[in-house]
VONUMI-797376 format. One record per residue (C-alpha): z, y, x. Coordinates in Angstrom, 3 decimals, padded with zeros to 6 digits. Layout:
! residues N
          z          y          x
          Z          Y          X
...
This chain:
! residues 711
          z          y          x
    107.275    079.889    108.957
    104.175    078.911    107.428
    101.863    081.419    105.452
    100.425    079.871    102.554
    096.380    078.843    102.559
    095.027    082.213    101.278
    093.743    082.847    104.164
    091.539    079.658    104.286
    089.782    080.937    101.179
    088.803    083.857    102.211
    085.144    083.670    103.281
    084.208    085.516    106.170
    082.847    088.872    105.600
    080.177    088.936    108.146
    078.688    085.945    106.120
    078.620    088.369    102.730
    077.177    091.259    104.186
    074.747    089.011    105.886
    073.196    087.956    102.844
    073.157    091.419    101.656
    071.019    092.456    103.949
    068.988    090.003    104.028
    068.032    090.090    099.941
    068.088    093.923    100.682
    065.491    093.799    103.217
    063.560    091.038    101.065
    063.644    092.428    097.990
    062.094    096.143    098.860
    059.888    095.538    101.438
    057.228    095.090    098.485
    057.182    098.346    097.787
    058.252    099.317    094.526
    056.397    102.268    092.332
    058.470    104.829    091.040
    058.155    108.413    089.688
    059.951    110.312    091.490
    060.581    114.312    092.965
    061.582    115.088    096.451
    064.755    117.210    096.792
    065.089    120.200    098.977
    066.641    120.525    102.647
    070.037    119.161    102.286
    072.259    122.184    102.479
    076.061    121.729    103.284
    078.349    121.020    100.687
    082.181    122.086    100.635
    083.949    120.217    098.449
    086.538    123.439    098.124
    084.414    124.888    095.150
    085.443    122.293    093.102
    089.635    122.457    093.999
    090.400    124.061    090.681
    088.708    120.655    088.391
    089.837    118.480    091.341
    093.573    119.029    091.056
    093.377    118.783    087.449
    091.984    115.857    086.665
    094.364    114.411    089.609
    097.684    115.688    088.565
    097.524    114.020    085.268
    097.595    110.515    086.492
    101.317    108.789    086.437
    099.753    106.453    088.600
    098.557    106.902    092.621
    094.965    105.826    092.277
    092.508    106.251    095.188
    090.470    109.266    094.680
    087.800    109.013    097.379
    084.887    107.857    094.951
    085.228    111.415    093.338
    084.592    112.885    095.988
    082.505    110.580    097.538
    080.063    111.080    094.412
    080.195    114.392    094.742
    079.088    114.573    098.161
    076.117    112.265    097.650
    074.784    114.302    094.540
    075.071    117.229    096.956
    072.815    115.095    099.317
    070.260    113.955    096.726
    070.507    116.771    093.925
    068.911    116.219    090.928
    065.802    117.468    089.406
    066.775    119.010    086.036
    062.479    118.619    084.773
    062.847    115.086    085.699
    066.320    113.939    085.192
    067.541    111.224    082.183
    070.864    111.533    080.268
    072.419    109.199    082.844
    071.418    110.650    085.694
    072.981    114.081    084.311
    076.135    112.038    083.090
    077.160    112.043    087.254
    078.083    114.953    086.882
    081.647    114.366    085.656
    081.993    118.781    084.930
    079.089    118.225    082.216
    079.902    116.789    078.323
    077.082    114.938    076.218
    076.488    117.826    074.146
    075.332    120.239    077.443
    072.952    117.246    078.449
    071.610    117.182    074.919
    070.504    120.660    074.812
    069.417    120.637    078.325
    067.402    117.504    077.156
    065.716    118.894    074.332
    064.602    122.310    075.433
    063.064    120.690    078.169
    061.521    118.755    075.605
    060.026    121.679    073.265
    059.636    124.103    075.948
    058.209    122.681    078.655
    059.737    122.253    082.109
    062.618    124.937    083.355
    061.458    127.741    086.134
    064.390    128.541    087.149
    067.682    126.689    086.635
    069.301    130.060    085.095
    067.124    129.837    082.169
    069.745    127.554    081.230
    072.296    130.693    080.106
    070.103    130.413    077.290
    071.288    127.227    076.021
    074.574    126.660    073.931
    077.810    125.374    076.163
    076.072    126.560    079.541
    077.324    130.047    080.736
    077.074    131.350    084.452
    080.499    129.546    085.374
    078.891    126.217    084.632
    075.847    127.100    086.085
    076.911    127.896    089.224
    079.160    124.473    089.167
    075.824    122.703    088.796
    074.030    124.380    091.992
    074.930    121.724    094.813
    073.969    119.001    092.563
    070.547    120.093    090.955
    067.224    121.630    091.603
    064.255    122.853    090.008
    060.957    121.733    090.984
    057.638    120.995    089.518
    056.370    118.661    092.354
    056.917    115.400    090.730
    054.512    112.795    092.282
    054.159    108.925    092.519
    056.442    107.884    095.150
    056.075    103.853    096.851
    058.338    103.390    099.524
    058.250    100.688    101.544
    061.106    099.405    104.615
    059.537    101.781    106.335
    060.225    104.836    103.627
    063.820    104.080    103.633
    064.845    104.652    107.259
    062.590    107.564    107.325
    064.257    109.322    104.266
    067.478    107.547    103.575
    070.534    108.571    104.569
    073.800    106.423    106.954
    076.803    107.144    107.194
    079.417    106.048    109.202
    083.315    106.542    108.985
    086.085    106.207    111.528
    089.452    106.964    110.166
    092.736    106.640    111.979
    096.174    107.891    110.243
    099.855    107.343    111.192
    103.425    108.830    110.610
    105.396    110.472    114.302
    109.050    109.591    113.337
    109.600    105.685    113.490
    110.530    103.767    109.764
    113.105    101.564    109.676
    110.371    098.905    109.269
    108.672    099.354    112.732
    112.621    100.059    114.573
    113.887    097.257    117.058
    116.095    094.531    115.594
    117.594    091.504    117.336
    116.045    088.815    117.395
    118.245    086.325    115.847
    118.691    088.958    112.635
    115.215    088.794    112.474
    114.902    085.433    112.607
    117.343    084.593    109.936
    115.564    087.640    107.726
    111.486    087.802    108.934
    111.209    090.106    105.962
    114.003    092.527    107.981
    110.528    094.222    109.272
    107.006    094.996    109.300
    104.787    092.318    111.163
    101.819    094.665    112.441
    101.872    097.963    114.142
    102.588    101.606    111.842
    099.055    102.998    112.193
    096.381    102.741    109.211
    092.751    101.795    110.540
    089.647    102.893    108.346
    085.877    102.104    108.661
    083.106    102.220    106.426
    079.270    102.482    106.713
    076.963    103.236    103.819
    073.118    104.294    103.806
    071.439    105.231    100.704
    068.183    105.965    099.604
    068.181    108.764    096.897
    069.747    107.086    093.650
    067.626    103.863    094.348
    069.139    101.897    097.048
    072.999    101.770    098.195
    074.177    098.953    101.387
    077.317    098.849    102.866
    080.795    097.984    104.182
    084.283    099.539    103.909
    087.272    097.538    105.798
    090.918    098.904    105.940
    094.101    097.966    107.690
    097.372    099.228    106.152
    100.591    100.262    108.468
    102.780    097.562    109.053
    099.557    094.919    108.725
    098.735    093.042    111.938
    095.180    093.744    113.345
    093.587    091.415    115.396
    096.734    088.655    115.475
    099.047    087.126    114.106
    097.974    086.449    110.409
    095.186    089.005    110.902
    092.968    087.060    113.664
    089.687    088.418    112.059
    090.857    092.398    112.393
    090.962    094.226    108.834
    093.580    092.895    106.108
    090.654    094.138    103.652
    086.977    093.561    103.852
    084.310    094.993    101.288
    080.417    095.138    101.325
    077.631    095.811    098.239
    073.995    096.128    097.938
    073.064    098.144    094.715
    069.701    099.120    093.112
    068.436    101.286    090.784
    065.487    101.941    088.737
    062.910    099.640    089.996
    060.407    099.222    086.804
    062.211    097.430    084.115
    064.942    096.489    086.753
    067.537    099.461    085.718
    070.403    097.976    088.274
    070.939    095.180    090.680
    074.836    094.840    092.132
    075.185    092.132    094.851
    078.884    091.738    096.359
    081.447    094.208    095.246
    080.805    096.591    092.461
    082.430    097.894    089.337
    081.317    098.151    085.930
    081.921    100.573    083.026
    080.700    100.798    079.636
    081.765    102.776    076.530
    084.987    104.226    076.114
    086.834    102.030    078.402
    089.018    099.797    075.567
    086.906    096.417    076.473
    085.415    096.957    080.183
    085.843    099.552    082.813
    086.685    099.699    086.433
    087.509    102.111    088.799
    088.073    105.937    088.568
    088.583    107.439    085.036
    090.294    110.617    083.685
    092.286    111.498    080.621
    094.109    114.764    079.995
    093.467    118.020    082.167
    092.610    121.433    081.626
    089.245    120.885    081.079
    090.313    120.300    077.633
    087.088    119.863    075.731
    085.722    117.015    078.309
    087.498    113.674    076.964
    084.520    111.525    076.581
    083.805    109.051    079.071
    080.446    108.580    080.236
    080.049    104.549    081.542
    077.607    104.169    083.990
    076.864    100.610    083.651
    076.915    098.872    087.290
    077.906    100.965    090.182
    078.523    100.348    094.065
    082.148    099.675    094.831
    083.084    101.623    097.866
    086.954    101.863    097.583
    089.978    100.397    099.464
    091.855    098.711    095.730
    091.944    095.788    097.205
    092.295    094.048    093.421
    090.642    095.914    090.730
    087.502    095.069    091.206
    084.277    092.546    090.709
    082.723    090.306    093.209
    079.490    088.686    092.827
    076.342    089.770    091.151
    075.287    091.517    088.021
    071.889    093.008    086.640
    070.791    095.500    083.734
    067.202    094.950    082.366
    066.005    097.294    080.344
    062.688    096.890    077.466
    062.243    100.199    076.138
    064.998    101.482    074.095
    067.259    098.368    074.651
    069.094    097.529    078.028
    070.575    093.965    078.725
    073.491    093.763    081.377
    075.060    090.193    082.795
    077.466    090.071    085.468
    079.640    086.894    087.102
    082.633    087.658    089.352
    084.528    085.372    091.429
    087.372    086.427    093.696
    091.004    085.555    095.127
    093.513    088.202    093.909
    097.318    089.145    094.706
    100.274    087.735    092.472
    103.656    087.136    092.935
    104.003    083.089    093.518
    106.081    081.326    091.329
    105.155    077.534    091.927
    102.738    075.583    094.577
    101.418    072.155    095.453
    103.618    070.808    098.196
    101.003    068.922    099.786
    098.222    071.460    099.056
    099.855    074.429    099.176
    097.535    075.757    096.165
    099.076    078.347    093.908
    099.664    076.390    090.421
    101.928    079.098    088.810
    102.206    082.828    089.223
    104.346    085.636    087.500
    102.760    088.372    087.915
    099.274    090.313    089.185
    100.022    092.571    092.177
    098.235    095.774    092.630
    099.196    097.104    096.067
    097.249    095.752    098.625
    100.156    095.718    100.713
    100.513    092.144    103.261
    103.280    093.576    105.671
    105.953    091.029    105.540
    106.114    087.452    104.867
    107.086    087.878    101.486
    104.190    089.555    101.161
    101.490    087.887    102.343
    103.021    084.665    100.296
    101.018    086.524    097.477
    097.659    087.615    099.372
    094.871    086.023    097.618
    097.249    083.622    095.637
    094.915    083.198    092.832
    091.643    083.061    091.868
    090.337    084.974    089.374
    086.609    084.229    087.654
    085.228    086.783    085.257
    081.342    086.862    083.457
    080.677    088.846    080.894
    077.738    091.555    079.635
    076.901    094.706    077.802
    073.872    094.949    075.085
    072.861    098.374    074.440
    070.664    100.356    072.015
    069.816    103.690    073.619
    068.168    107.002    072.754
    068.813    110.452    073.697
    070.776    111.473    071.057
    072.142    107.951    070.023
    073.571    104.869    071.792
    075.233    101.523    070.289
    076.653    098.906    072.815
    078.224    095.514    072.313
    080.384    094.556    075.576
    081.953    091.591    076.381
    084.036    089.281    079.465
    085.502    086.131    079.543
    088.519    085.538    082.088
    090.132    082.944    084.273
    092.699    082.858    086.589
    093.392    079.892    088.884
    096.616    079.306    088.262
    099.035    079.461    085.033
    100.319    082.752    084.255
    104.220    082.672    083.191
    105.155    086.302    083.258
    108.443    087.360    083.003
    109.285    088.249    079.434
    111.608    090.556    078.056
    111.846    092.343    074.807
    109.670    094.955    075.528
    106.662    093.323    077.265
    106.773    090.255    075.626
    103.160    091.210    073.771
    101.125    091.383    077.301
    098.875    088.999    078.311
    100.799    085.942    079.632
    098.107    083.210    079.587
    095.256    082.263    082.180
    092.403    083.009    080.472
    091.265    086.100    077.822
    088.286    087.033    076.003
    087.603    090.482    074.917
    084.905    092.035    072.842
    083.472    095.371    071.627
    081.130    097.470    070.187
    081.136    101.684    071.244
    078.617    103.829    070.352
    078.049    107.830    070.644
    075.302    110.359    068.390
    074.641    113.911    069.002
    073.812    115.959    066.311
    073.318    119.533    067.297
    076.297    120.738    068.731
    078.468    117.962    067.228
    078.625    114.602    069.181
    080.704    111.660    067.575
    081.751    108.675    070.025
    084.256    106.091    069.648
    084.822    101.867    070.667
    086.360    099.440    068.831
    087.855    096.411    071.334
    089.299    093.196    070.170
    091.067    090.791    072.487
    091.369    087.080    072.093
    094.833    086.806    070.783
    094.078    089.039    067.299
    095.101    092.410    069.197
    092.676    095.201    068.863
    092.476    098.959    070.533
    090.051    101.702    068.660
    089.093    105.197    069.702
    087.613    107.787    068.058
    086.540    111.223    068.968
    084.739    114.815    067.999
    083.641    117.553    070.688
    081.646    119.920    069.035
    080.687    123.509    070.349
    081.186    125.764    067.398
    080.346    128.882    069.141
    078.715    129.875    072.335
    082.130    130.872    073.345
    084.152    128.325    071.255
    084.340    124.083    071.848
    086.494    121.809    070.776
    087.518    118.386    071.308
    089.295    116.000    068.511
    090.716    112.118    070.095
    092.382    109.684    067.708
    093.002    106.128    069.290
    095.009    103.174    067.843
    095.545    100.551    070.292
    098.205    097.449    069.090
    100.863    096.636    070.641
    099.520    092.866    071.655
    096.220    094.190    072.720
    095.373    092.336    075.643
    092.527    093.231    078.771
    093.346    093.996    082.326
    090.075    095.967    082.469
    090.891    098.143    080.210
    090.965    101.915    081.499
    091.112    104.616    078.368
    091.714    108.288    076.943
    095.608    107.466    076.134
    099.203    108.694    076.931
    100.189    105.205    078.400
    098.493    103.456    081.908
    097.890    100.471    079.605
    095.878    100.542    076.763
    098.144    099.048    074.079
    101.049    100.116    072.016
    099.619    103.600    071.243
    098.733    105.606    068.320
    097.676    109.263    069.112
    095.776    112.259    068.198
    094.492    114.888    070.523
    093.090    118.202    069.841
    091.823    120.263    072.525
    090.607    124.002    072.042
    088.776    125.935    074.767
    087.749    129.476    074.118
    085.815    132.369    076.119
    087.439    135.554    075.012
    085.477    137.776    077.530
    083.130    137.794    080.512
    086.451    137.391    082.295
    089.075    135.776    080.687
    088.935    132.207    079.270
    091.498    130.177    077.307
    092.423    126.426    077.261
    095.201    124.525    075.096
    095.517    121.323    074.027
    097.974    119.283    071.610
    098.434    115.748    072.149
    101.292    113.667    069.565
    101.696    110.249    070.574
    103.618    107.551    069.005
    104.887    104.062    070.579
    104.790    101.671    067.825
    106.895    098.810    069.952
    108.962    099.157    073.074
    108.383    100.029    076.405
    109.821    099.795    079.873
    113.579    102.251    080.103
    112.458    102.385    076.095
    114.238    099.889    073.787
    112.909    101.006    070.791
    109.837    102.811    069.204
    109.259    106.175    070.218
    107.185    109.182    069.677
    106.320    112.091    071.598
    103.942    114.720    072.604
    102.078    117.185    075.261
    101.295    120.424    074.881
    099.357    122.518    077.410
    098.137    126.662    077.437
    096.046    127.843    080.247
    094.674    131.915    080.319
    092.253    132.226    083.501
    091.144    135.569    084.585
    088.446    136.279    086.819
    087.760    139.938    087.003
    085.130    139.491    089.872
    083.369    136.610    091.976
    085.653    137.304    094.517
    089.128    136.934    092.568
    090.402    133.919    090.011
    093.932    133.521    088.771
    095.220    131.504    085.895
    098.759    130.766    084.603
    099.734    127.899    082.572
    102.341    126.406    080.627
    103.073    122.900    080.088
    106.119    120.832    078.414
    105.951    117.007    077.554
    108.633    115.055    075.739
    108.537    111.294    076.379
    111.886    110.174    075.063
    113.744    107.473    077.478
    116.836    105.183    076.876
    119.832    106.856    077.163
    121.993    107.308    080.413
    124.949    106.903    078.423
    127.031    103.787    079.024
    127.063    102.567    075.277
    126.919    099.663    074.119
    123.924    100.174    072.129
    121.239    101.973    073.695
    119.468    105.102    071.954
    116.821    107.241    072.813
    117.294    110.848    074.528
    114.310    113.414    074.712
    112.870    113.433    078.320
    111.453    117.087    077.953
    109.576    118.356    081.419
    108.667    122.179    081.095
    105.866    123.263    084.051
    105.291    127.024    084.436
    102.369    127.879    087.021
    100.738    131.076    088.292
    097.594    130.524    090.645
    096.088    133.263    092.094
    092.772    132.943    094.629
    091.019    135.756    096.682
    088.052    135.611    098.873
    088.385    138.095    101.793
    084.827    137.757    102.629
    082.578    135.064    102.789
    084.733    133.015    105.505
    087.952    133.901    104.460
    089.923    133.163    100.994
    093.419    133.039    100.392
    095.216    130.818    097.714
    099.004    131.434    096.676
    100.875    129.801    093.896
    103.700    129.677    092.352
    105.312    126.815    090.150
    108.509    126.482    088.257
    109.405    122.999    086.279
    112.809    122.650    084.274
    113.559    118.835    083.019
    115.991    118.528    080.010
    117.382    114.309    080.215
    119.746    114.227    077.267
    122.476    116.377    078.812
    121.577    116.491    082.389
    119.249    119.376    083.356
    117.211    119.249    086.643
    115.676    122.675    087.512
    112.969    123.457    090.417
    110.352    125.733    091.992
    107.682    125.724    094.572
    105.572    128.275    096.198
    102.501    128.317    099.022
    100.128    130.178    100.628
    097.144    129.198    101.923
    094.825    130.735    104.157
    091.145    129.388    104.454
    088.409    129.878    107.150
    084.721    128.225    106.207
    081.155    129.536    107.677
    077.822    127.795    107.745
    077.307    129.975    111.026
    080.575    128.734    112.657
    080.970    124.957    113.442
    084.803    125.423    112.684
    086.587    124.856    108.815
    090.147    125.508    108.960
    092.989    125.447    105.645
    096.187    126.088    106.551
    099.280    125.913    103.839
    102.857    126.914    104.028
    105.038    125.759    100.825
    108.606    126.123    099.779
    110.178    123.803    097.839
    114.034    123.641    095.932
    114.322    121.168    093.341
    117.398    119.454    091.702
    116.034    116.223    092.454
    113.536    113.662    091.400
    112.603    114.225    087.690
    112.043    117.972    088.731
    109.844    117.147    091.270
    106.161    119.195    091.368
    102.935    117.505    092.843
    100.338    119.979    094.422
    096.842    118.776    095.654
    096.145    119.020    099.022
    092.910    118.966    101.235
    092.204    116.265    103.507
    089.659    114.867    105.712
    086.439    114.133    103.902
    086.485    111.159    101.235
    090.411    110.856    101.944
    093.004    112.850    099.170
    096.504    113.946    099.490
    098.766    114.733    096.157
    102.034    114.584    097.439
    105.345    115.612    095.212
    107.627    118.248    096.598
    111.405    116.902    095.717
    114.610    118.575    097.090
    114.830    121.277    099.388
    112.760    122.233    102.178
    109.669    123.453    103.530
    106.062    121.825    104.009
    103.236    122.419    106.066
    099.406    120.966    107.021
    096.609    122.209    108.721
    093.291    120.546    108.238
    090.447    121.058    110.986
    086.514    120.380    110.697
    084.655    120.557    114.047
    080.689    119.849    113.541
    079.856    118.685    117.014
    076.391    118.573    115.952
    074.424    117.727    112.620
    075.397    114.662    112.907
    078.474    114.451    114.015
    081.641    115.628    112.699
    085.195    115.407    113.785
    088.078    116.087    111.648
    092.260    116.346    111.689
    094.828    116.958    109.995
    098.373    117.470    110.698
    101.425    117.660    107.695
    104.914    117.809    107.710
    107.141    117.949    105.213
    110.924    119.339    106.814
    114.256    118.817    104.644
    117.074    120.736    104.353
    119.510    118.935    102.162
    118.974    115.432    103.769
    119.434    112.838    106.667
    116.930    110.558    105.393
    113.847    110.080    103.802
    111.940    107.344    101.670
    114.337    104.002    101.554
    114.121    100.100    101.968
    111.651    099.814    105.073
    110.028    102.906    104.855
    113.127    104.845    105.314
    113.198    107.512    108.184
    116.221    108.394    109.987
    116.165    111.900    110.121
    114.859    115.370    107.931
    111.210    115.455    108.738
    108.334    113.663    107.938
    105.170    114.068    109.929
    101.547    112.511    109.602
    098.508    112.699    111.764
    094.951    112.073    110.704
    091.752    110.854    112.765
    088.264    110.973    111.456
    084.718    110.611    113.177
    081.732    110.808    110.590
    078.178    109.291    111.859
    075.353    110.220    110.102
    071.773    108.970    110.662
């Protein structure tokens, strides 16, 4: 059997990353002026402060989306923390935990009164109280040493920072994929199993140099991908490499290879990680960050090629061009040629296991240039975005009655203009996207701090239902951003020193239909959080949530109707530190799911035990859970902790037990070894997962690998 020519398309990565370098090495061995401060002794960061927002903004996603750039961001602000006396708006805006409002103040105190002594002056300012304050300590510093800094080559390997990343994960029990088959079944089916072995392969290597300067590679090899053979004779099914700067003069960003870019509210342009709903009710804006490094494993939602923001005073001018060969599912090729001339869909897995497969690796080829002008000042910012799109190949989706408004052509145009102004403690922000077939998506929103202990956050959107972008990522009920209206109010409130309140109310409607929805629908999400934290030492917080996103009927009519799909979550949360190594975690969760008629109820409960000291080379977390649920729809996700830049949010479904313990050795300081070791044991079942994946048997268990280099 003959795999189709995607392969011959593909240039070679070595090549790529070769001219990286060189331009890299090129371009800054001028020496570049730039004021600049020099941060204090890096101190170790543990990601663990931050579980609380983590899981949050995680568990709202419908989607699984790769996570490691969160934390990934986090860790390199922890590396090269940020001066508060010297910092811009943008530079502040990294730090996802802080709204526009906070940076305002911050901004303008500085301004009147002169540069900050100590970084607690800041209780002193509306919207920052010690909570936030003590969020902010990894990431900033206070320092009146600002000098004239030119670095040179010679600079950057003296001060800069490499990292390298060795990642091997795989599951015990065998999948039906990976089992032995005879081989004349096989040969009559090659899609009867996996071509490649069941392990997943990770490397990356990335050096930076403060916020200025970031090189470097990430390749991945997915279980059940050859490595090395086969249809994989140059090793990694995915290969990624970028060169970005920042800040040199009037030269506010260069992004060579992979990157991603983001501007306004996300309706027009945006790639890569963004949040919606979470507890953190009052933080809905998004902050885009222009051009950015692209140092994920998506093997599809992204930009390659080159793009550059130049800024003249108050106005910055950004251009990018992309050109790359993306997944779809084949519909019709050249015989002789074997080019892709039709397609039916855009795949988004990244998955080439089986022949089938790979018949849709690289398929098409997908060209993108667009730009964003912006007008900015520290307490006002107008921006006009804008891409133009072309795929390869025609583009015949699959119509039905409910999807028959998405983009089904091979090339799109969309356009927009966002902007954002602070006033006091009121900021106003909002986009307005049109796409080239007439459809149009706006958004609209308030946060204003009313009170030192009072904020509030107001979101109206209105997206059509024949709006049209596929890099479009926005503050919305739906993935897609089109056929929504909505309104959002979220409230959060500091009663006491101690205890805190959050609630939101989101009503959503669905103007046309939707997939298992034959008919317009409306719905909404409600959410109430009280967190207590009588001393440093002790947190808790319980919460209730219920969502109603109505669903066709299971009914066997012969017209369908709508039922209300109402999900109820109940959580308590309560966390203890023991002493300064030792903190304990235990929660409890119950979740009731009302289909119609059919009523799914479930519950889950864990403990976890935690061991972290600077003194001690050793980090252990340890969790025990138990889990009974009625089955699917009452199934509960629960964030997990994993090796570093890697995330676990598994569901608990059924009835059983799970278990992981995660292990941090620092052989030295550079050199750090981690595992991790989960399973997840049934007690109402003989298998688990289906198709392939399926596994003969009640447990489930995965091992993880990881070596981390740095120099």
């Amino acid at each position: 059997m003959q795999i189709p020519n995607a392969y011959s398309r593909k240039k070679p990565a070595c090549r790529i990353f070769g001219f990286l370098l060189l331009f890299f090495f090129l371009r800054i061995s001028n020496g570049i002026a730039q004021t600049d401060t020099i941060p204090p002794a890096y101190q170790p960061f543990d990601l663990e402060e931050f579980y609380q927002r983590i899981e949050s903004l995680l568990e709202e996603a419908d989607e699984e989306l790769d996570y490691a750039e969160l934390f990934e961001e986090l860790q390199f602000l922890a590396q090269s923390p940020i001066n508060l006396n010297t910092a811009r708006a943008d530079d502040l805006r990294r730090l996802f935990f802080l709204n526009d409002i906070q940076i305002n103040n911050l901004l303008a105190h500085i301004s009147k009164f002169g540069n900050l002594i100590s970084i607690y002056e800041l209780q002193a300012l509306d919207g920052f109280d010690l909570e936030t304050i003590e969020a902010m300590l990894p990431f900033v510093f206070v320092s009146e040493d600002v000098r004239r800094r030119h670095f040179t080559f010679d600079d950057m390997i003296r001060e800069g920072n490499s990292q390298y990343f060795l990642r091997y994960q795989r599951l015990f029990e065998e999948q039906r994929g990976f089992s032995p088959i005879d081989p004349e079944e096989l040969e009559t089916n090659p899609n009867a199993r996996y071509l490649g072995s069941p392990y997943r392969l990770y490397t990356r290597y990335r050096f930076t140099y403060y916020n200025n300067v970031s090189v470097g590679f990430t390749a991945e090899k997915d279980p059940g991908e050859e490595f090395f053979r086969g249809t994989q004779p140059h090793g990694f099914d995915f290969y990624s490499a970028h060169l970005l700067l920042r800040d040199f003069g009037r030269i506010r960003a260069v992004a060579i290879g992979d990157f991603q870019v983001q501007f306004g509210q996300g309706l027009t342009l945006w790639s890569g990680l963004a949040f919606g709903k979470s507890s953190d009710v009052v933080n809905v804006k998004k902050n885009g960050l222009g051009l950015r490094q692209y140092t994920s494993v998506d093997e599809n939602n992204f930009f390659r090629g080159a793009g550059a923001t130049i800024g003249f005073g108050n106005i910055e001018l950004t251009a990018f061009i992309s050109s790359k060969s993306r997944d779809a599912t084949v519909l019709e090729t050249d015989t002789l040629t074997h080019e892709t001339l039709a397609i039916t869909s855009l795949q988004q897995t990244g998955l080439h296991r089986t022949p089938r497969e790979l018949e849709g690796k690289n398929a098409v080829d997908e060209t993108i240039f667009g730009g964003n002008l912006a007008y900015r000042k520290r307490n006002f910012s107008l921006g006009l975005s804008a891409y133009h799109m072309e795929l390869g190949a025609e583009f015949r989706r699959k119509l039905s009655f409910y999807n028959q408004f998405d983009l089904s052509s091979n090339t799109n145009s969309n356009i927009g203009l966002d902007y954002n102004y602070i006033f006091r403690n009121f900021n106003v922000f909002g986009e307005f996207a049109l796409s080239e077939n007439g459809g149009y998506a706006i958004l609209n929103g308030l946060m204003m701090s009313l009170d030192p202990r009072l904020s509030m956050a107001i979101v109206h959107r209105k997206f059509t239902r024949n709006y049209q972008s596929l890099f479009s990522v926005a503050f919305s009920e739906n993935t897609r951003v089109a056929n929504e209206k909505g309104l959002y109010v979220g409230l959060n409130a500091r009663l006491t020193s101690r205890i805190s309140l959050s609630a939101y109310a989101d009503h959503f409607t669905f103007p046309w239909m939707k997939f298992r929805t034959y008919m317009p629908s409306r719905g909404y999400d409600y959410l109430l959080q009280v967190n207590y934290r009588p001393s440093r030492r002790v947190e808790m917080y319980a919460r209730y949530r219920v969502k109603n996103k109505p669903l066709n009927t299971r009914e066997d009519v012969i017209i369908r109707y709508l039922d209300d799909a109402i999900r109820q979550n109940f959580r308590f949360h309560f966390g203890y530190d023991i002493s300064q190594s030792f903190s304990l975690r235990n929660r409890i969760e119950v979740v009731d799911f009302l289909f119609g008629t059919r009523q799914e109820k479930g519950y889950m409960v864990y403990q976890d035990i935690r061991y972290r000291s600077f003194g001690s080379p050793w980090a252990l977390t340890f969790r025990y859970a138990l889990f009974d649920t009625d089955g699917f729809d009452s199934r509960i996700y629960a964030y997990e902790n994993d090796v570093l830049y890697a995330f676990s949010f598994p569901f608990y479904s059924d009835k059983g037990n799970r278990v992981y313990l995660l292990a941090r050795y620092r052989m030295s300081r550079r050199i750090d070894l981690y595992a991790r070791l989960a399973q997840t044991y049934y007690t109402n079942r003989n298998q688990i997962g289906n198709g392939l994946d399926a596994i003969e048997g009640n447990t489930r268990t995965e091992i993880k690998a990881q070596l981390r280099l740095r120099f």
